[in-house]
C-alpha positions in Angstrom: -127.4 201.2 -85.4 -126.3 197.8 -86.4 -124.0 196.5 -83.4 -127.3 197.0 -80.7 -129.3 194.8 -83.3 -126.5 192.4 -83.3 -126.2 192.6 -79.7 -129.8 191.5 -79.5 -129.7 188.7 -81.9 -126.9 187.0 -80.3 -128.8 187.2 -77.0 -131.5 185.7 -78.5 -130.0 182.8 -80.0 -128.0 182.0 -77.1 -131.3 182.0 -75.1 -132.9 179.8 -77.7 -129.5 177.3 -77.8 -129.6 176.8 -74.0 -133.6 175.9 -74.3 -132.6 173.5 -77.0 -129.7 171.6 -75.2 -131.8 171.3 -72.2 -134.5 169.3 -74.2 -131.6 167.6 -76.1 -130.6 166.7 -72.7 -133.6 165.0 -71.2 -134.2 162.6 -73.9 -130.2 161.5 -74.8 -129.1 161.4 -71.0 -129.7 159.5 -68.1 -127.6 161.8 -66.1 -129.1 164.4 -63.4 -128.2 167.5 -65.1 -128.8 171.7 -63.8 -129.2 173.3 -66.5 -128.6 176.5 -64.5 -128.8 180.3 -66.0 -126.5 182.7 -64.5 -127.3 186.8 -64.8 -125.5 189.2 -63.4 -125.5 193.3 -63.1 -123.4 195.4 -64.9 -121.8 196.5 -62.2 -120.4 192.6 -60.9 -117.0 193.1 -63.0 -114.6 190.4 -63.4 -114.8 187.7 -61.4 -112.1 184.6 -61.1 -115.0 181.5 -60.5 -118.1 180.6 -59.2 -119.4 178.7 -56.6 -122.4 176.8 -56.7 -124.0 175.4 -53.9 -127.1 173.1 -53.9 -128.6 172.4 -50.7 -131.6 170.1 -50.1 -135.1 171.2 -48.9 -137.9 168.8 -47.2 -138.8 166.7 -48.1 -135.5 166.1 -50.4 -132.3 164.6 -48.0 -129.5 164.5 -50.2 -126.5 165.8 -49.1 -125.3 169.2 -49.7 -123.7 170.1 -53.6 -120.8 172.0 -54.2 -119.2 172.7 -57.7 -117.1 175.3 -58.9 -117.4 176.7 -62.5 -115.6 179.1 -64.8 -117.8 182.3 -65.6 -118.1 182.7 -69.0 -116.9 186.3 -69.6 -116.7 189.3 -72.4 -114.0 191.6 -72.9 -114.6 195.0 -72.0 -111.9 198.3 -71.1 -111.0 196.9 -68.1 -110.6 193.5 -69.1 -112.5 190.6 -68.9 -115.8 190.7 -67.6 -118.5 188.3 -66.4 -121.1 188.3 -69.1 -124.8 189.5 -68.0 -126.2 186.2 -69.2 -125.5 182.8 -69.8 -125.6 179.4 -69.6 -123.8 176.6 -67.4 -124.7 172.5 -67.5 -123.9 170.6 -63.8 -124.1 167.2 -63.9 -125.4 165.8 -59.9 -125.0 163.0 -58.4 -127.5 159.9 -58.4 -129.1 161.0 -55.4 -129.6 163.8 -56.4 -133.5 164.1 -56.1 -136.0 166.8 -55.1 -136.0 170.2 -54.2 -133.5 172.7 -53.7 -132.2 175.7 -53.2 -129.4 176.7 -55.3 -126.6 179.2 -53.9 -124.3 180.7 -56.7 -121.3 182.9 -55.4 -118.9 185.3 -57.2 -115.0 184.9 -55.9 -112.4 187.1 -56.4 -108.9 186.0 -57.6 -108.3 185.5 -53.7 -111.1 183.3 -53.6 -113.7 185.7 -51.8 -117.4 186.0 -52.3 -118.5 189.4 -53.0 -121.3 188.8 -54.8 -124.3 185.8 -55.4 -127.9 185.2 -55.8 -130.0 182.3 -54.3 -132.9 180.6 -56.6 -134.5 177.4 -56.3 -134.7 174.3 -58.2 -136.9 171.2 -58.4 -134.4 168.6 -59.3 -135.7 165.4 -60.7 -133.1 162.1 -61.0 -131.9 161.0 -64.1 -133.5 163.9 -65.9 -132.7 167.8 -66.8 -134.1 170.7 -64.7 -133.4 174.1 -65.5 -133.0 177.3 -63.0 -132.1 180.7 -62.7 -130.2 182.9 -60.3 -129.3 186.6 -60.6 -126.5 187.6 -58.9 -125.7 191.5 -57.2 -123.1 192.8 -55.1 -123.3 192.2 -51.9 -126.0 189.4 -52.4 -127.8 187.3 -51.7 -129.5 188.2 -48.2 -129.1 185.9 -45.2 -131.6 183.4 -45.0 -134.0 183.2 -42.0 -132.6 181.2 -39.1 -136.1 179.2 -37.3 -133.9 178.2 -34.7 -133.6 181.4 -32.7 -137.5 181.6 -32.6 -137.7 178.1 -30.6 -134.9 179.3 -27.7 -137.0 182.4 -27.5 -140.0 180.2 -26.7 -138.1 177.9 -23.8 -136.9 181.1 -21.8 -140.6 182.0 -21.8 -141.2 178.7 -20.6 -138.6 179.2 -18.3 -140.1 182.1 -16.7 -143.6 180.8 -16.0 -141.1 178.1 -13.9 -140.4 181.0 -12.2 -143.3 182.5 -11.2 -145.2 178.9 -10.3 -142.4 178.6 -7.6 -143.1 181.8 -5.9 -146.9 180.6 -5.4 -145.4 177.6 -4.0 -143.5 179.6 -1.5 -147.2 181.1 -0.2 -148.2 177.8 0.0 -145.2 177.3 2.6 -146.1 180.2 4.3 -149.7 179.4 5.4 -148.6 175.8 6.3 -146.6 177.3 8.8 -149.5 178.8 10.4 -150.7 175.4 12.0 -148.1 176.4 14.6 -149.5 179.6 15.6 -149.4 183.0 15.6 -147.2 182.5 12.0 -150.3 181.4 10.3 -150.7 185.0 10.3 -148.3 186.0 7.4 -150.0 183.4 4.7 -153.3 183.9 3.5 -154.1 181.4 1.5 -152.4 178.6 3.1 -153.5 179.9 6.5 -156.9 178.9 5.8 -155.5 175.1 5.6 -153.4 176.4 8.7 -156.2 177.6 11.2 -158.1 174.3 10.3 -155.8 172.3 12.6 -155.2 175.3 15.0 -157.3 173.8 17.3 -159.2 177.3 18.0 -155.6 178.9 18.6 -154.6 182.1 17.1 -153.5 180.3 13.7 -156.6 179.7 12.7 -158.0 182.7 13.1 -155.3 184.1 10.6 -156.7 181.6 8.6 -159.6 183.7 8.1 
C-alpha cells in the first residue's frame, strides 16, 4: 500500500513546487515567462519533443511563437515514457503581450505530430502567466476556419446578380414593342411600349 501513497505525495509536491516558482517568478523577473503545465493520457507513450506553438488572438498582434522542449519522462517496461504531468517554464519575447492560444504537439523520433492539445493563455509582458494543455492521440481538433463562411456569402450574392439580369432582359423585351406587333411578347415593358405605339398594334400588347 505504500508506493500508491508515495505516488500521490510526489504528485502533490510537484504541483505545489510549480505554483511556487511561478510566484517566485513574477516578483524576481522581468522576463515574460509561460509557466505552462503539460498532461497527457496514459496511452501518449514515449515521445522524442514537443512543440509549442503560441499564436496571438485580437486584440493581441505579436507574431506567432514557436519553441521546442524536451518532455520530461518516467521509465516504464517499454522504456521511457512521457510523464502524465508536469511542468515546463518558456521565456517569450518582449512583445510578447496579450492573449493567446497555445498549441502543444507530440513528435515522434521522425519528427511527426501524433498527438497535442490546444489551451489558452492570457500573457502579460514582463510578468509570469501560467496555462494548461492536455494532450490525446490524435488531438487536438481542427479549429474553425470563418473564412469559408464569407465565400459562401459572395456566391449568394452572386446569384441575386443573376436573377436581376434576367428581369432586365423583360425589360428589353417590352421596349421592343414600340415597333409593333413585338410589343406583344413583353408584358411589362409593353405597357411603356404601346404608349408610343401611336394606336398601332404594340400598344395594345401593352395592355
Amino acid at each position: 500500500m505504500r508506493p500508491p501513497k508515495a505516488r500521490s505525495l510526489s504528485v502533490g509536491l510537484a504541483g505545489a513546487l510549480a505554483v511556487a516558482s511561478l510566484g517566485a517568478l513574477s516578483c524576481s523577473s522581468s522576463d515574460t515567462i509561460l509557466a505552462l503545465t503539460i498532461t497527457s493520457a496514459s496511452d501518449i507513450g514515449a515521445v522524442s519533443k514537443l512543440r509549442v506553438t503560441i499564436t496571438p488572438q485580437p486584440p493581441a498582434t505579436f507574431p506567432e511563437i514557436m519553441q521546442t522542449v524536451d518532455p520530461q519522462t518516467m521509465p516504464a517496461d517499454a522504456g521511457a515514457v512521457i510523464k502524465s504531468s508536469f511542468f515546463v517554464r518558456l521565456t517569450l519575447p518582449e512583445s510578447t503581450d496579450g492573449p493567446a492560444t497555445v498549441l502543444v504537439e507530440a513528435l515522434d523520433a521522425a519528427g511527426n505530430p501524433y498527438a497535442g492539445g490546444r489551451g489558452d493563455a492570457a500573457i502579460q509582458k514582463d510578468h509570469a502567466v501560467a496555462a494548461q494543455v492536455s494532450l490525446t492521440v490524435g488531438g487536438p481538433p481542427p479549429e474553425t476556419d470563418g473564412g469559408a463562411g464569407g465565400a459562401g456569402g459572395s456566391g449568394a450574392g452572386g446569384q441575386a446578380g443573376g436573377a436581376g439580369g434576367e428581369a432586365g432582359a423583360g425589360g428589353e423585351g417590352g421596349h421592343a414593342g414600340a415597333h409593333g406587333e413585338a410589343g406583344a411578347g413583353g408584358e411589362a415593358g409593353g405597357g411603356a411600349g404601346g404608349h408610343k405605339g401611336n394606336g398601332n398594334k404594340g400598344g395594345a400588347g401593352g395592355a
